[in-house]
N, C-alpha and C positions, 0 to 999 in steps of 0.2 A: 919320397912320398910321405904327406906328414898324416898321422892317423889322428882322430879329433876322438877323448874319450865321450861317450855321447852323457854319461853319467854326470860327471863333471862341467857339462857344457852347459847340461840341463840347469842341476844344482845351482852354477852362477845367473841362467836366467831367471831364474826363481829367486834368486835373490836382488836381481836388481830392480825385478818386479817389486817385489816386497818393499822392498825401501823407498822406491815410484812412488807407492801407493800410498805409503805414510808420508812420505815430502806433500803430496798434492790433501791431503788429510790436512793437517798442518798449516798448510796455504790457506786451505779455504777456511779452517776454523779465524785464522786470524783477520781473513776478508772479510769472512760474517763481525768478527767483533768491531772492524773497523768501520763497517756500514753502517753499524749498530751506532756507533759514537758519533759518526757523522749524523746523522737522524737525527740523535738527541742537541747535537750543539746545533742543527737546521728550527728545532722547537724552540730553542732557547732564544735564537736570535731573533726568531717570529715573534717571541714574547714579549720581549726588549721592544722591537720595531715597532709592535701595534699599541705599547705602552707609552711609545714617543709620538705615537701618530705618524712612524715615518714611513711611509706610502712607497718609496723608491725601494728601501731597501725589501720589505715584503715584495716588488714587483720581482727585485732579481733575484730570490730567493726559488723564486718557479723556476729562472734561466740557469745557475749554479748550482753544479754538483760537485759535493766538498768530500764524495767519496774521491777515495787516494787510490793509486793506481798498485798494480800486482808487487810494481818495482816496487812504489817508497816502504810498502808493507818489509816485503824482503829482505832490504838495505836496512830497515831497522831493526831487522828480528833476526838478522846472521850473524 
């Protein structure tokens, strides 16, 4: 019979909690930043387009979202 110290059991889920909660902290601070950049490069191009009178690319600018996904954030930031 194996006995499970409950002290110990606790302690580590408390701590994987804690580190949970920072990794997803973390996450989301650099999805906010990445949304952020995205937005600004979405003005920029609007700027560019209605500068050149080009009409297409402001249409797909409504259909295209240049936010980046959970992964590429990840994959660059590990």
């Amino acid at each position: 019979m194996h006995v499970v110290n409950c002290n110990s059991a606790l302690h580590c889920y408390l701590r994987m909690s804690t580190t949970l909660t920072k990794c997803c902290m973390w996450t989301n601070f650099h999805i906010h930043n990445e949304q952020c950049k995205a937005i600004e490069l979405q003005k920029v191009i609007k700027k560019i387009a209605i500068q050149h009178k080009d009409f297409d690319i402001q249409h797909r600018l409504h259909h295209i979202t240049l936010i980046p996904t959970v992964a590429s954030i990840l994959s660059r930031h590990s």
